[in-house]
Every structure is written in C-alpha cells, then in structure tokens.
C-alpha positions in Angstrom: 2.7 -3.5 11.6 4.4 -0.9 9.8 1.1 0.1 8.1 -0.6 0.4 10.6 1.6 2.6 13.4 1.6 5.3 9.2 -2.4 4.6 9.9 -2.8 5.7 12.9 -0.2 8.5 12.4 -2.1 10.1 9.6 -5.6 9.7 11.3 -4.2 11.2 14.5 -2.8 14.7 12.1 -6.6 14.2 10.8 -6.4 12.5 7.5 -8.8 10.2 6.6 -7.0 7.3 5.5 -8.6 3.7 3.7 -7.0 0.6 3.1 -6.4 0.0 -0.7 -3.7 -2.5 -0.8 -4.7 -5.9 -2.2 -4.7 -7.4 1.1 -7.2 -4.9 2.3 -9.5 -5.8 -0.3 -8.7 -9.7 -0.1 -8.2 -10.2 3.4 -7.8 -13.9 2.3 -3.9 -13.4 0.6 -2.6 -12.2 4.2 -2.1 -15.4 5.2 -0.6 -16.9 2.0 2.9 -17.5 1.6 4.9 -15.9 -1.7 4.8 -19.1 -3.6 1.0 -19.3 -3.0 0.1 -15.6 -3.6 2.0 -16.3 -6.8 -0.4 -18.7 -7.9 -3.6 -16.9 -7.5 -2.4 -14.6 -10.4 -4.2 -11.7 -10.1 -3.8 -9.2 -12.6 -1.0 -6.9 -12.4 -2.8 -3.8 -11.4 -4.6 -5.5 -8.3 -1.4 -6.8 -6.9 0.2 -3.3 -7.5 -2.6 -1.5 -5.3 -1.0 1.4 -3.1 -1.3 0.9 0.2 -4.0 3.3 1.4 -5.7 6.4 -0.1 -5.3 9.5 2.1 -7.7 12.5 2.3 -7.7 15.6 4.0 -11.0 16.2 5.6 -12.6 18.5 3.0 -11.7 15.2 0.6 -10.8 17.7 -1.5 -7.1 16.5 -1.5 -6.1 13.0 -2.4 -2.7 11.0 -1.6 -2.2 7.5 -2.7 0.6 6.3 -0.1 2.7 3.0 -0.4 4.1 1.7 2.5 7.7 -0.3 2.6 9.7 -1.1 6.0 13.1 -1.5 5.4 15.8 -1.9 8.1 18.6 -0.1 5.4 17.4 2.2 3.0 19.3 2.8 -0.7 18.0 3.7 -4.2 17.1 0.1 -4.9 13.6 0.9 -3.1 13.0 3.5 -6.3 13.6 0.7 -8.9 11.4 -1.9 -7.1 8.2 0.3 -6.9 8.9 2.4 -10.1 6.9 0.2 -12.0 3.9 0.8 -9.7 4.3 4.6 -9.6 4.0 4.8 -13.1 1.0 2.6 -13.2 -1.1 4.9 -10.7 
C-alpha cells in the first residue's frame, strides 16, 4: 500500500514512475510467503530490484527509488538496504 499512495504522489508532481521491484516483474512472488519466496532462489540482483524507476518528463533525469514502511524509524534501515545501494 505504501508503494502505491509514493506512486501516485510522484505521478501526481508529474514523474513518470514504473514498477521495477521483483514483484512488479513476477507478479507471481506477491502472494508467496517468506519461507516460499526463499525457495525460488532467484539471484541476488533480481530480488534486490529498487522499487520503481522515476523520470522527469523530458526522461532526461532518472531516480531509482526503494520503498520501506516503517512505523519507527532508526539507522538500522541504512544497514539493511546498504547492500542494495551499493549494488545499483
């Protein structure tokens, strides 16, 4: 839900935005539990996927954004998705 309400947020200010995330691509893994998503084993990169790719309208300015929905926020956040940032 969360990615969608920053969706239609960015669209609204004009920004094109497309789903990247790997349940954009494989719709099919939404409705897997942890356990079972485990055990598809995609490769690392797949399951690291940003959330969606932002553009401005020209295209000529590219943002890839990762979405998280946390009720408390703290520094931890930067050590769980450090991996990914230095991956894209």
């Amino acid at each position: 839900m969360t990615e969608g309400i920053i969706r239609a947020i960015l669209v609204d200010a004009g920004y094109r935005v497309i789903g990247l995330g790997i349940e954009n691509v494989i719709r099919e893994t939404e409705c897997l539990t942890a356990l079972e998503y485990a055990g598809l084993d995609f490769p690392k990169a797949m399951r690291s996927l940003p959330d969606l790719l932002v553009m401005n309208r020209e295209q000529n300015e590219k943002f890839l954004v990762e979405v998280k929905f946390r009720s408390c926020w703290n520094c931890e956040i930067f050590e769980e998705i450090s991996e990914q940032v230095h991956l894209f």
